[in-house]
DRENGU-814777 format. One record per residue: residue number from 1; residue in three letters; x, z, y of N, C-alpha, C in turn. Coordinates in steps of 0.2 Angstrom, whole numbers, plus 5000, padded with zeros to 4 digits. Layout:
<r i="NUM" aa="ALA" n_east="X" n_up="Z" n_north="Y" ca_east="X" ca_up="Z" ca_north="Y" c_east="X" c_up="Z" c_north="Y"/>
...
//
This chain:
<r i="1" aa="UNK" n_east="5129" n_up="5183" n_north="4843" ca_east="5125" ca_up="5189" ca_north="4843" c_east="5122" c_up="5189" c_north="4850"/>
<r i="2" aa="UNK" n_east="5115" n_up="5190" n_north="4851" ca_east="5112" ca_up="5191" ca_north="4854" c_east="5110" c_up="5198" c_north="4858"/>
<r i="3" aa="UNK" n_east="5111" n_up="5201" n_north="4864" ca_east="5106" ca_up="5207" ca_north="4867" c_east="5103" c_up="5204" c_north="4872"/>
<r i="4" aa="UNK" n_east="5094" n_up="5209" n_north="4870" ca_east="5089" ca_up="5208" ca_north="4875" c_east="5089" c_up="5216" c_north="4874"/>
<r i="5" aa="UNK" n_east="5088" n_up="5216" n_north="4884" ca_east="5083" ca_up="5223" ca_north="4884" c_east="5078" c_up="5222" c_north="4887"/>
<r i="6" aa="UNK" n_east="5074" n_up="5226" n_north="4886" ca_east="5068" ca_up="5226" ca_north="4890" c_east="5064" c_up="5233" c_north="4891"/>
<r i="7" aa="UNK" n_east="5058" n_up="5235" n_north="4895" ca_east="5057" ca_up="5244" ca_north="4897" c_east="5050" c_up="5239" c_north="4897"/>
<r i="8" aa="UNK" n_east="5047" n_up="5246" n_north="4897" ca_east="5039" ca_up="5246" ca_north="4895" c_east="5037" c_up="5252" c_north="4898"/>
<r i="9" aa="UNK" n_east="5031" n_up="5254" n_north="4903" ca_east="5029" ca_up="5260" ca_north="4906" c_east="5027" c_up="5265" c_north="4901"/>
<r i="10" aa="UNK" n_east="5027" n_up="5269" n_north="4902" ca_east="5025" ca_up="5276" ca_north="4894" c_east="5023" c_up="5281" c_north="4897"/>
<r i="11" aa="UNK" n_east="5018" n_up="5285" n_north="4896" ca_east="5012" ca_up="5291" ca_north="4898" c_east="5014" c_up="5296" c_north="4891"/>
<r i="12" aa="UNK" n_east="5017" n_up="5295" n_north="4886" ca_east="5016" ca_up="5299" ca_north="4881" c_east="5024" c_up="5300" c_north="4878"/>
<r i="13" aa="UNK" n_east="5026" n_up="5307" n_north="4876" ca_east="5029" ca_up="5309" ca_north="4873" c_east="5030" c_up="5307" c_north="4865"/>
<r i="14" aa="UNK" n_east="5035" n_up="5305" n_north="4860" ca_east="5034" ca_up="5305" ca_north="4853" c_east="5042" c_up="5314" c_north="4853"/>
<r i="15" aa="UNK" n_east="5039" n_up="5313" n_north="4846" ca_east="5041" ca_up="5322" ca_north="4842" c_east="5049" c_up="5322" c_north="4841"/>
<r i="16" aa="UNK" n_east="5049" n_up="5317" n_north="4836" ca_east="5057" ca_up="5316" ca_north="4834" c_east="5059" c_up="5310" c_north="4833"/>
<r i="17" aa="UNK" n_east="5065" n_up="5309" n_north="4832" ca_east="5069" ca_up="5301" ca_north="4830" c_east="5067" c_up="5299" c_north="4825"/>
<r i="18" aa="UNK" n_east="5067" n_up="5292" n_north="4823" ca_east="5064" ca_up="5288" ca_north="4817" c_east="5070" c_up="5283" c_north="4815"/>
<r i="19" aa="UNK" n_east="5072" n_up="5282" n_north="4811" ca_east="5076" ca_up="5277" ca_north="4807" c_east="5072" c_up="5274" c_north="4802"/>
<r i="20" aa="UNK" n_east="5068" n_up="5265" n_north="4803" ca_east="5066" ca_up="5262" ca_north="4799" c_east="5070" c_up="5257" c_north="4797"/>
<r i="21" aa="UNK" n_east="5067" n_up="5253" n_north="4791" ca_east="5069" ca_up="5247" ca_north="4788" c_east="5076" c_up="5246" c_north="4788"/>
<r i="22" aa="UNK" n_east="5078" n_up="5240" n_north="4786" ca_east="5088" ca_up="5238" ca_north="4785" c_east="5090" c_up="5234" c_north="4788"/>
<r i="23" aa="UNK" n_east="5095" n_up="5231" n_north="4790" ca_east="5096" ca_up="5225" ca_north="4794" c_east="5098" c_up="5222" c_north="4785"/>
<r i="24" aa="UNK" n_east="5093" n_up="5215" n_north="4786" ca_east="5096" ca_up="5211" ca_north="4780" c_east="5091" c_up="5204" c_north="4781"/>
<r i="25" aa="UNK" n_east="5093" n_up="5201" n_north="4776" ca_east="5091" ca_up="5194" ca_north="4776" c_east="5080" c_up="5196" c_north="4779"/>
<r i="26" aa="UNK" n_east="5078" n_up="5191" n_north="4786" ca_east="5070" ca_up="5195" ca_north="4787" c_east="5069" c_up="5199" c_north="4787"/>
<r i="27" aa="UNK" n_east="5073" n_up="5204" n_north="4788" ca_east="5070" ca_up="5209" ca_north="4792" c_east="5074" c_up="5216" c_north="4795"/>
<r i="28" aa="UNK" n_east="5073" n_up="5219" n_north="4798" ca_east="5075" ca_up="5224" ca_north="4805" c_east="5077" c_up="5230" c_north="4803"/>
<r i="29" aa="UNK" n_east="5079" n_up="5234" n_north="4807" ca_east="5080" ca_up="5241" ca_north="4808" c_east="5080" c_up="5243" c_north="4815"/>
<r i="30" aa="UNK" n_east="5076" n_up="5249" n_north="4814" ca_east="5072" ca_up="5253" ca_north="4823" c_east="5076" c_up="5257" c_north="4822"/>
<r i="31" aa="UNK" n_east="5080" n_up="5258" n_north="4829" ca_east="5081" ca_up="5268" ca_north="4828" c_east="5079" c_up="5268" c_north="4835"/>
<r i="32" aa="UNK" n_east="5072" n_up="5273" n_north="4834" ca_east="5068" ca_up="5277" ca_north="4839" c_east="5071" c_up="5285" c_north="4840"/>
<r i="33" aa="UNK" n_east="5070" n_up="5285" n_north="4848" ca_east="5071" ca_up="5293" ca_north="4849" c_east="5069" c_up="5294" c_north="4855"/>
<r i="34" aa="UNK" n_east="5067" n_up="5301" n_north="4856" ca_east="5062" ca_up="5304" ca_north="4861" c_east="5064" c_up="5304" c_north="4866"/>
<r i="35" aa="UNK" n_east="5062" n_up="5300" n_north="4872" ca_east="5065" ca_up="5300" ca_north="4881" c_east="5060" c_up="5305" c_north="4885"/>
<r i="36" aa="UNK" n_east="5063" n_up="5308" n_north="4889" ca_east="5059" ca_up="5310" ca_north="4895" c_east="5058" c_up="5306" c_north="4901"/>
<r i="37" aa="UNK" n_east="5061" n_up="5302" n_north="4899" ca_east="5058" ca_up="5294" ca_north="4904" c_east="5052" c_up="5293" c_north="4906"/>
<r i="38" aa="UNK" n_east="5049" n_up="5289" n_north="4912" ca_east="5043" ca_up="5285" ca_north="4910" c_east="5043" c_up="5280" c_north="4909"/>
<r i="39" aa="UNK" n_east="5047" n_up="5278" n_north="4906" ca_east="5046" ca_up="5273" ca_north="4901" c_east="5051" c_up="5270" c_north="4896"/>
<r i="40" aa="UNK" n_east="5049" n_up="5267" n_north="4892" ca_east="5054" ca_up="5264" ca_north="4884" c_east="5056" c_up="5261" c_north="4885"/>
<r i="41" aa="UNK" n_east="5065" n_up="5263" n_north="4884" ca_east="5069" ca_up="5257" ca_north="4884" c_east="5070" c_up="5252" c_north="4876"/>
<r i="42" aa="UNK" n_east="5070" n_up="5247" n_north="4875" ca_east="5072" ca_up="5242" ca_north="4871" c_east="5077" c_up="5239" c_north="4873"/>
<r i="43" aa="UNK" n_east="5082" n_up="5241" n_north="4866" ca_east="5088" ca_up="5238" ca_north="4866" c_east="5089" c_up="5233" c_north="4859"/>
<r i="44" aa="UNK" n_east="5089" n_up="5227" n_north="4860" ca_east="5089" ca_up="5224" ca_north="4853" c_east="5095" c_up="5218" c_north="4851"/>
<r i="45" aa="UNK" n_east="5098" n_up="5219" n_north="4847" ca_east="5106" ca_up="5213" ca_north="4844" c_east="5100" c_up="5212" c_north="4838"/>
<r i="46" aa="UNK" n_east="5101" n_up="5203" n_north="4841" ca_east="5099" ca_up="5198" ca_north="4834" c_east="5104" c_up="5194" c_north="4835"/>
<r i="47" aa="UNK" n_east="5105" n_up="5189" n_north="4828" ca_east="5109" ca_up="5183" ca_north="4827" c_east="5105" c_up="5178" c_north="4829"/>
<r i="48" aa="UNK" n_east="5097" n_up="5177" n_north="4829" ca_east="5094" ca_up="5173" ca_north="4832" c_east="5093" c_up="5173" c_north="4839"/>
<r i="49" aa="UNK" n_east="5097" n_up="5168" n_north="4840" ca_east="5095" ca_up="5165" ca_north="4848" c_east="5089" c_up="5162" c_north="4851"/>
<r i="50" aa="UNK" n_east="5087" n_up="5161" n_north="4855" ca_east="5084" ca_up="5158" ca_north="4859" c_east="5075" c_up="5160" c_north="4858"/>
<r i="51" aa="UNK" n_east="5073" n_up="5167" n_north="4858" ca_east="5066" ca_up="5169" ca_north="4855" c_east="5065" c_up="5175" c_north="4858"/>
<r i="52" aa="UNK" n_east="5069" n_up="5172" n_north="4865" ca_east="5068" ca_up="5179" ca_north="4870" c_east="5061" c_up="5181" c_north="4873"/>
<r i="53" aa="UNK" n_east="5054" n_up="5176" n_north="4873" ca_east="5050" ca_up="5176" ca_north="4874" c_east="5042" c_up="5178" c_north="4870"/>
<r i="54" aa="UNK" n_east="5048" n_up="5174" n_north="4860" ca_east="5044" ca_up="5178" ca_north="4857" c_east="5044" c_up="5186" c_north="4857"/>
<r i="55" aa="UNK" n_east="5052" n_up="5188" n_north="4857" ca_east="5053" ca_up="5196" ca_north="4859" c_east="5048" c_up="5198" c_north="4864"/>
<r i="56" aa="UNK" n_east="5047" n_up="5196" n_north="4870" ca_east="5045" ca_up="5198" ca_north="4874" c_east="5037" c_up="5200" c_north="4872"/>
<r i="57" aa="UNK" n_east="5036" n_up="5195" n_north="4871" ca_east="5025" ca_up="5195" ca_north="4869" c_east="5024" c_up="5201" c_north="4866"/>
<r i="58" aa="UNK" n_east="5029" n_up="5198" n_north="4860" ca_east="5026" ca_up="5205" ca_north="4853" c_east="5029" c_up="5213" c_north="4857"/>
<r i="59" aa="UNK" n_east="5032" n_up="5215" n_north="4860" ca_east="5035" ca_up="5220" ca_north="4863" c_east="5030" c_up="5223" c_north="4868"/>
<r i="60" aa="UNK" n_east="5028" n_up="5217" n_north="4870" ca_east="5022" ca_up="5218" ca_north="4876" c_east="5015" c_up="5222" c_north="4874"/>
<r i="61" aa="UNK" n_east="5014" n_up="5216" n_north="4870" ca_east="5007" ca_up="5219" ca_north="4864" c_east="5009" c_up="5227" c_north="4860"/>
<r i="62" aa="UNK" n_east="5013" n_up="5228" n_north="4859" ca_east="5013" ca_up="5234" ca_north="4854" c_east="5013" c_up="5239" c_north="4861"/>
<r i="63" aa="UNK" n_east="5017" n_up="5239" n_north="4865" ca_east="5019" ca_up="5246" ca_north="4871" c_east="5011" c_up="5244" c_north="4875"/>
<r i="64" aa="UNK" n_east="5010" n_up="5237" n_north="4876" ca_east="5002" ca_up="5241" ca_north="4878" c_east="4997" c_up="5245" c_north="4874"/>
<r i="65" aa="UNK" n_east="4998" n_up="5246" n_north="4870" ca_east="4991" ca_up="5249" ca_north="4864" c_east="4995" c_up="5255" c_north="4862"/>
<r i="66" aa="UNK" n_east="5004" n_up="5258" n_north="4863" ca_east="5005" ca_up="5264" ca_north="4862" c_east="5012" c_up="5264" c_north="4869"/>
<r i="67" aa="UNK" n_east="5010" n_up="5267" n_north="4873" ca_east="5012" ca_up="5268" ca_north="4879" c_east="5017" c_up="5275" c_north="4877"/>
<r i="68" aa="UNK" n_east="5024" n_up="5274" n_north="4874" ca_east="5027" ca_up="5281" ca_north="4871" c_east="5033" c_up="5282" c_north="4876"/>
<r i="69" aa="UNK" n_east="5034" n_up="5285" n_north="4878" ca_east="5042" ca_up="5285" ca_north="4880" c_east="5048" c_up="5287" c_north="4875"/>
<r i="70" aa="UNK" n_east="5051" n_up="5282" n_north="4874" ca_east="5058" ca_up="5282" ca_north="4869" c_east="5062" c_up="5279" c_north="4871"/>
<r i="71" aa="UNK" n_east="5069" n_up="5277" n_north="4868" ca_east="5075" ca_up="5273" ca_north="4869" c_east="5075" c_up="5269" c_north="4861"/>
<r i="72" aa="UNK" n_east="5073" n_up="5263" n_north="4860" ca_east="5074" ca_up="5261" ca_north="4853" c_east="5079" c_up="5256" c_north="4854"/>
<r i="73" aa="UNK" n_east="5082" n_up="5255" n_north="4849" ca_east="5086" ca_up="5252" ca_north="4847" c_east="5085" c_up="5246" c_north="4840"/>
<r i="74" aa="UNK" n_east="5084" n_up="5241" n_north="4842" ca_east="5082" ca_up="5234" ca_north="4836" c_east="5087" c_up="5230" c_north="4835"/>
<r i="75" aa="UNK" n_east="5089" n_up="5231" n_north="4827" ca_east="5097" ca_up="5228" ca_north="4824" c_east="5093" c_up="5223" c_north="4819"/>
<r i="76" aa="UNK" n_east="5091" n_up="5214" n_north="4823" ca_east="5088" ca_up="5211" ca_north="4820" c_east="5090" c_up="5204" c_north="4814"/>
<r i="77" aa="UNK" n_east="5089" n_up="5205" n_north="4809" ca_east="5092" ca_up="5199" ca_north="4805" c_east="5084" c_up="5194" c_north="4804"/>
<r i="78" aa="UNK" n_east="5085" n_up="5191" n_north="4808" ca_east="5077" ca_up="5186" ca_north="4806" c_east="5070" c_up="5188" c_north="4805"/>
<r i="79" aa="UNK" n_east="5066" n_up="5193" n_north="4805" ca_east="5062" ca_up="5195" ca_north="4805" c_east="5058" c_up="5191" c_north="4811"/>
<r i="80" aa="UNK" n_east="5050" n_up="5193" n_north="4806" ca_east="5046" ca_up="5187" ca_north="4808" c_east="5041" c_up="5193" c_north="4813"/>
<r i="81" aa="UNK" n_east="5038" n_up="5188" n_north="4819" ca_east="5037" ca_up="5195" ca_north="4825" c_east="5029" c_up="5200" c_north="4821"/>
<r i="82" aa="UNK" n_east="5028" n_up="5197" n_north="4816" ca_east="5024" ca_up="5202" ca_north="4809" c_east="5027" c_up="5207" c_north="4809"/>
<r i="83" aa="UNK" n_east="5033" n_up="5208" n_north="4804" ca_east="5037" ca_up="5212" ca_north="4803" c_east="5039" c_up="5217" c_north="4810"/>
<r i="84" aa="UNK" n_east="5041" n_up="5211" n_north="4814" ca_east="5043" ca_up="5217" ca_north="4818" c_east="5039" c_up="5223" c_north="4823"/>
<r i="85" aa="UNK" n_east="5033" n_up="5222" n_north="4820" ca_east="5025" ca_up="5226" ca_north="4824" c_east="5025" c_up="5230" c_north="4818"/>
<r i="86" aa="UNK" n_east="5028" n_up="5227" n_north="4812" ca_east="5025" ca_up="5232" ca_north="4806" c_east="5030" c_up="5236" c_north="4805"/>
<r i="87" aa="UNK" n_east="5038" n_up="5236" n_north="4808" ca_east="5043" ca_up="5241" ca_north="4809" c_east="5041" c_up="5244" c_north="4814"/>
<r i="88" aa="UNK" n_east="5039" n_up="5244" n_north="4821" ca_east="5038" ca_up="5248" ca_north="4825" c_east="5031" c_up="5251" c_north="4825"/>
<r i="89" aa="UNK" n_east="5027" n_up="5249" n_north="4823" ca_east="5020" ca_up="5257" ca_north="4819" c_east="5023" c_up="5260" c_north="4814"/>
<r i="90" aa="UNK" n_east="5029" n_up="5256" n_north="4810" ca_east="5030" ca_up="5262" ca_north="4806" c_east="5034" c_up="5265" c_north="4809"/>
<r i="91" aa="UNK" n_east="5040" n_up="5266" n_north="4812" ca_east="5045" ca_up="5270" ca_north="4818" c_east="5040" c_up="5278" c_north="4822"/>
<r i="92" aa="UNK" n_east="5035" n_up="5273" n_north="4827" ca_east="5030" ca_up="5278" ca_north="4826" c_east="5025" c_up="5282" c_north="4823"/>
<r i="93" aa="UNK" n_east="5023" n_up="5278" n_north="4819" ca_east="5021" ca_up="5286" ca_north="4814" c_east="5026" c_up="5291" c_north="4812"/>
<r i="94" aa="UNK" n_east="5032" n_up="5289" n_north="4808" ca_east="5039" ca_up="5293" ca_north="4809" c_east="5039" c_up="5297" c_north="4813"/>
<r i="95" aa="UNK" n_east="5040" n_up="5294" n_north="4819" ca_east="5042" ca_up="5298" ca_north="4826" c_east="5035" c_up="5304" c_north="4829"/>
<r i="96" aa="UNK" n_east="5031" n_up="5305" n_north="4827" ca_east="5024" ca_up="5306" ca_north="4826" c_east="5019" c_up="5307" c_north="4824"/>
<r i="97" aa="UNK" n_east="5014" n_up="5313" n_north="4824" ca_east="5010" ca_up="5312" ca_north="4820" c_east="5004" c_up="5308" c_north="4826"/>
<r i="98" aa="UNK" n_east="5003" n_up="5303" n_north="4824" ca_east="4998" ca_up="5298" ca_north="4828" c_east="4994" c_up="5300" c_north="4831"/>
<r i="99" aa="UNK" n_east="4989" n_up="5307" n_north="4827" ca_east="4985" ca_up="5311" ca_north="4831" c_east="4987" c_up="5316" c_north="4834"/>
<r i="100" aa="UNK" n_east="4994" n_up="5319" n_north="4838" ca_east="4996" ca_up="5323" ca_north="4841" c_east="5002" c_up="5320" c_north="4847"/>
<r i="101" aa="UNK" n_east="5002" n_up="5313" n_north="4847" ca_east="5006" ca_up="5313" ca_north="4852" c_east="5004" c_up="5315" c_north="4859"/>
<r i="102" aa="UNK" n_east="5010" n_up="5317" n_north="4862" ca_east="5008" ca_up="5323" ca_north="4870" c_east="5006" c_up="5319" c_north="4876"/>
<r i="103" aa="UNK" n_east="5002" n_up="5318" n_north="4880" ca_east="5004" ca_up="5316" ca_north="4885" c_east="5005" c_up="5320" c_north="4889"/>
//
């Protein structure tokens, strides 16, 4: 088992906590929850080793285009870096209504 973290600057507030997806064969679970921080923290346990750079990329590209302050947490069983952009838009929508995040 794997942990990576990583922090991302954030200008915007999300509403409440998000529990998406399952940990299972491909694919993930996010639990999202609202920080007063300026920035989100990433906390993630996969079994997959050595894709600490794909983590990084995809993690980089989504907090650039939604800059939110949270603590998420990613419990990952193989998921492809698709999947894991398509748990964390859903996470924020959840957490969110898209059109009312605070800054």
């Amino acid at each position: 088992m794997e942990v990576l973290t990583y922090s991302f600057p954030a200008t915007k507030k999300i509403e409440s906590q998000a529990h998406i997806g399952v940990v299972g064969s491909g694919d993930l679970e996010i639990i999202m929850k609202p920080s007063d921080k300026e920035y989100t923290e990433v906390t993630i346990r996969t079994g997959t080793t050595g894709f600490n750079d794909t983590w990084k990329s995809v993690l980089e590209r989504f907090f650039s285009q939604n800059e939110v302050s949270a603590k998420i947490k990613i419990n990952d069983f193989g998921a492809t870096p698709g999947v894991v952009s398509l748990r964390l838009a859903q996470a924020l929508e959840v957490s969110c209504n898209v059109d009312s995040i605070k800054k």
